[in-house]
N, C-alpha and C positions, 0 to 999 in steps of 0.2 A: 475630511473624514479620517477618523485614526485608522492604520496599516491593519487593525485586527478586523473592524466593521468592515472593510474594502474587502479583504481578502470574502470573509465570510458571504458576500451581497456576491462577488466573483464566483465563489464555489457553489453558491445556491443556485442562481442563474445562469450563472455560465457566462459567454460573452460569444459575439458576431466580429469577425476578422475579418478585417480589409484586405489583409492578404494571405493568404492561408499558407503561404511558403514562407514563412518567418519561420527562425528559430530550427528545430531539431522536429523531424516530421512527427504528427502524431499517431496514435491507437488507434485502430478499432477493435473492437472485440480483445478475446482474453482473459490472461486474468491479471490481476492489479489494477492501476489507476488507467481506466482504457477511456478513450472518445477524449481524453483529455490532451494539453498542451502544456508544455510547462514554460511559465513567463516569471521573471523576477521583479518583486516593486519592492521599494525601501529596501533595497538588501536581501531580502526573504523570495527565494526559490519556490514555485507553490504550482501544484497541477490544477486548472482549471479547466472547465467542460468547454469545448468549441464542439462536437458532435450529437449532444444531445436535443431534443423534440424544444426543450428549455431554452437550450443556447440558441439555437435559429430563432425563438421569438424576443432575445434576449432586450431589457434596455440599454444593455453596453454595449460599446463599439469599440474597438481595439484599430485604431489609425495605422496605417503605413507604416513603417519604419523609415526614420528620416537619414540623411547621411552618416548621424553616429551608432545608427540601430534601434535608436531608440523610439518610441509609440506611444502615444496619445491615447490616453483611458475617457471613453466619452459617457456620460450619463443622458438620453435623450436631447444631446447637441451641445450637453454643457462637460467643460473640459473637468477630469474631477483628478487625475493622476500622470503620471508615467508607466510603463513597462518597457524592459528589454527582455530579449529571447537567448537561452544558453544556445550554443552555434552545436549544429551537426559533430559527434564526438570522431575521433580519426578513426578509431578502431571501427568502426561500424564501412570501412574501406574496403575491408583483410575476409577474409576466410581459410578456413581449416584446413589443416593438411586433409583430409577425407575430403574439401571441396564447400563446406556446409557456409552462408553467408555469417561471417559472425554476428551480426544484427536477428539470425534465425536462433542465435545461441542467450544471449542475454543481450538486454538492452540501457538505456540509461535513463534511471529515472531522478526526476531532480536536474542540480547541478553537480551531482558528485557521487551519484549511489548506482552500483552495475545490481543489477535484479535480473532473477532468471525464473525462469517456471521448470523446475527441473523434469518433471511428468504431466503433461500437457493434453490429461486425460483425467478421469476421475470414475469411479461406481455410481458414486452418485446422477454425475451429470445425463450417464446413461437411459434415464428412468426419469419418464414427467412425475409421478407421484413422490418420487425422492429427492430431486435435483432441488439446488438452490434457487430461490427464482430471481434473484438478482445475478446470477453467476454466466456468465459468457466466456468458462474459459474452451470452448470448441469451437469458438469464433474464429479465432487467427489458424488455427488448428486447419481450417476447414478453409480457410481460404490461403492454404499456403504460406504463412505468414514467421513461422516457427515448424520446430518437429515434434515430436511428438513422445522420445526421451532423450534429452540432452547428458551425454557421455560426462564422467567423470574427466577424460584425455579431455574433450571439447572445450568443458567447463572453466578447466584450467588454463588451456590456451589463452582464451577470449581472457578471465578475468587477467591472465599477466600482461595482455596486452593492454585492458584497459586502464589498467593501473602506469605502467610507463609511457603511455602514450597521452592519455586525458586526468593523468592525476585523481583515476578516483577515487576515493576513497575509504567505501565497505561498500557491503555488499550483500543483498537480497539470495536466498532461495525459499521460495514456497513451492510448494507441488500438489498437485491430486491428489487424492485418497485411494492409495490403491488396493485395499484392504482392510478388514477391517480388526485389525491385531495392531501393527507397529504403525500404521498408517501414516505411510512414506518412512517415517524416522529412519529405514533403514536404507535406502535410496538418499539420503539426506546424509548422512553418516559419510558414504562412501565418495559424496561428490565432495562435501567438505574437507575430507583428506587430502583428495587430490586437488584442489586450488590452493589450502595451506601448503602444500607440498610443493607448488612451484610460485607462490608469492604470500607475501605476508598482508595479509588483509583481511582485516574483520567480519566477522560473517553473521547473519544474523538467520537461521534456518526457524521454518513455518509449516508446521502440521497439528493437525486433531491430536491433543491426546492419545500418546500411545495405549496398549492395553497394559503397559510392564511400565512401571516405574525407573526400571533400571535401564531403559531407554536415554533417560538425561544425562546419566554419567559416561553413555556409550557416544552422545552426541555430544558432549564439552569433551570428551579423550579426540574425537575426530578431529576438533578445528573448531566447533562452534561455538562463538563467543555470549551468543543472544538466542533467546529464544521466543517466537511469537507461537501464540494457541488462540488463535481468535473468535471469540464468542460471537461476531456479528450483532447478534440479538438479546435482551439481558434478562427474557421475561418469557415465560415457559409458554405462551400463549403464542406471542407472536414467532415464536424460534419452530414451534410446531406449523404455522402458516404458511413463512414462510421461505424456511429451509427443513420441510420434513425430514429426509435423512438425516442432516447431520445433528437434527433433533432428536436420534437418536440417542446420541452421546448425550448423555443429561448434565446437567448443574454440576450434582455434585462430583461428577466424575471431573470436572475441568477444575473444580475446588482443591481434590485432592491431589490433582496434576500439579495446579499451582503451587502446590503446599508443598510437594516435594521436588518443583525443579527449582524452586528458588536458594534453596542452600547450594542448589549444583552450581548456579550460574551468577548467584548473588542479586543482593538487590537492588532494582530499578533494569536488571538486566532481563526479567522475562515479562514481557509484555499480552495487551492481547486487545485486538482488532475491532471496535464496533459501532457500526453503524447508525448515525441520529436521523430517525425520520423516516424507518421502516415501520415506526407503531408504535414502539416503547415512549413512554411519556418522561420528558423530562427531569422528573422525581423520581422517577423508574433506573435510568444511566444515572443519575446521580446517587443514589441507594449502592447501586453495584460499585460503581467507582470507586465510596469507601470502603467495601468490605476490600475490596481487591487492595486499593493503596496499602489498607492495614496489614496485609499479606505480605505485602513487598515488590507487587506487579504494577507494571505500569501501564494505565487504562488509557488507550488512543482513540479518541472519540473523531471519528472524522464524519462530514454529512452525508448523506448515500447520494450515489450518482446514480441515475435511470438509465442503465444502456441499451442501446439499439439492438431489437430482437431477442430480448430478453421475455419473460411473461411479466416483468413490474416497468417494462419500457414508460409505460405514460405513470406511473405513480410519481405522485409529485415530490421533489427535493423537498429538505428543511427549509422552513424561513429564514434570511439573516438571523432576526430574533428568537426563534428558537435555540442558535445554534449559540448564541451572546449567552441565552440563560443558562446553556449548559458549559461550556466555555471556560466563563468568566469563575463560578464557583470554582470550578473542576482543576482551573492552575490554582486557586488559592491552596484549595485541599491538597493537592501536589506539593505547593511552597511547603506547607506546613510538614511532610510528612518526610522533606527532604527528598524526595525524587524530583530528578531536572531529566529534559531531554537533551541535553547535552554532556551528559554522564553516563548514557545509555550507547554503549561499544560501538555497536551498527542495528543498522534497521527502517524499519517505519518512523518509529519513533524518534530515533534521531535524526534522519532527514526530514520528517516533520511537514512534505510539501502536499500531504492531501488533505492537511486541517490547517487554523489558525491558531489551534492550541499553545504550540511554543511561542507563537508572539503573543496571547496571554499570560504566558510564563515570565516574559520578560518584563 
């Protein structure tokens, strides 16, 4: 089976683990790639679901780890791969002068990328008729898991540590929307200063469209190399279903966002988020994906994961084959347009491990 179709059948489904202590522990709840594990095959770093309602009936079996780490990918009894697990990172040892677990501060996702939730709160989340209904990020919140705003001094710590200790190498912040004006960008700004200020590491900072344009040039003077605005949803229909708040922010507002953060940050360097198998059809992420390439944005197509306790917990994942149709065009139209994810500073995008996209690129 080619690396791209494995990975794809893996993120749909999920997989059943033989030993649930492989590897770097995983998620629940939150926000980012949660209920997931991250395992490498062919080379390729990838989060795959071990926590979801899918994974438990999964047809894959992920074997023991044998003396060199390495695990046996099973289809219904038949051998079909390999996987190895990235090991527990050092930094996740240490905590903060203030006492805080650094593991409460940012964490690792991937093999190489420190991600943090810098406000681990949201307006929206607050409100069933607002909240995103995919969104779990009160989950870890709420079970102790993380705080609830991680310090600019914190942020810094943790990423200098992760960087001389685990070699990583950029670096995640997204946050809540804590407002609805700069929304976060200005929480985003100040924490960015302070990790550029004590380590050199690329950062890739993630909010809603500000209301000010002059937001982007306040967040590239800070330290921000990249920037995500994630659309989730790409079709006025389903974004009112099923993220009514932040369905407030409309289309064109993330248009004209786009339009003017890309001369800030250049292009392929602002990206944005969205999810295949919430409802948008096909032709629908593929429609969006060229207007946005021809913009200069780079569209991260990843498949939606169902997480526990959420209101879309049982809605079903993409199909492998859904996820090939969209995929497979979508690095052409990328080839063609000159954007690679390996040109892309830090991010999503260039860790690349909640889709198969970049091994379609390649």
């Amino acid at each position: 089976m080619p690396t791209e179709h494995l990975i794809n059948a893996l993120q749909s489904y999920g997989v059943r683990l033989a030993d649930t202590r492989a590897g770097v522990a995983s998620r629940r709840g939150g926000a980012g790639p949660s209920d997931h594990k991250a395992m490498t095959i062919a080379g390729r770093t990838v989060m795959v679901p071990v926590h979801t309602a899918s994974a438990f009936d999964s047809p894959y079996l992920v074997r023991r780890p044998d003396a060199d780490g390495s695990s046996l990918i099973e289809h219904e009894g038949t051998v079909i791969g390999r996987v190895t697990f990235p090991g527990k990172p050092r930094f996740y040892g240490l905590q903060t002068l203030d006492g805080v677990p650094y593991s409460k501060i940012a964490v690792l996702h991937g093999r190489d990328v420190l991600a943090t939730t810098v406000l681990q709160t949201c307006i929206r989340y607050q409100s069933r008729t607002r909240t995103c209904r995919f969104c779990s990020i009160g989950q870890s919140l709420a079970a102790g898991r993380t705080v609830a705003h991680k310090t600019p001094q914190q942020l810094a710590e943790v990423a200098r540590a992760a960087v001389l200790l685990d070699g990583v190498k950029h670096m995640v912040m997204t946050t809540g929307t804590p407002n609805a004006t700069d929304r976060g960008a200005a929480v985003l700004c100040e924490s960015a200063f302070a990790v550029k200020a004590a380590v050199d590491l690329p950062i890739q900072a993630q909010c809603e469209p500000p209301d000010d344009d002059r937001w982007f040039a306040r967040l590239k003077a800070s330290g921000v190399d990249a920037l995500g605005m994630h659309l989730e949803a790409v079709t006025p229909e389903v974004r009112a279903a099923i993220m009514p708040g932040k369905a407030s922010v409309p289309l064109e507002r993330y248009y004209d966002a786009f339009a003017a953060a890309v001369p800030v940050f250049g292009k392929g360097q602002v990206s944005t988020y969205i999810l295949a198998g919430l409802g948008d059809t096909a032709g629908a992420i593929l429609t969006m994906a060229e207007r946005l390439i021809a913009m200069g944005v780079y569209p991260f197509v990843v498949p939606f994961v169902p997480i526990s306790g959420t209101p879309l917990e049982d809605h079903p994942a993409p199909s492998p084959d859904f996820m090939h149709s969209v995929l497979a065009p979508l690095a052409a139209m990328l080839a063609g347009a000159g954007l690679r994810s390996t040109d892309i500073k830090a991010g999503c995008g260039r860790c690349g491990a909640c889709s198969a996209l970049s091994t379609y690129e390649r």
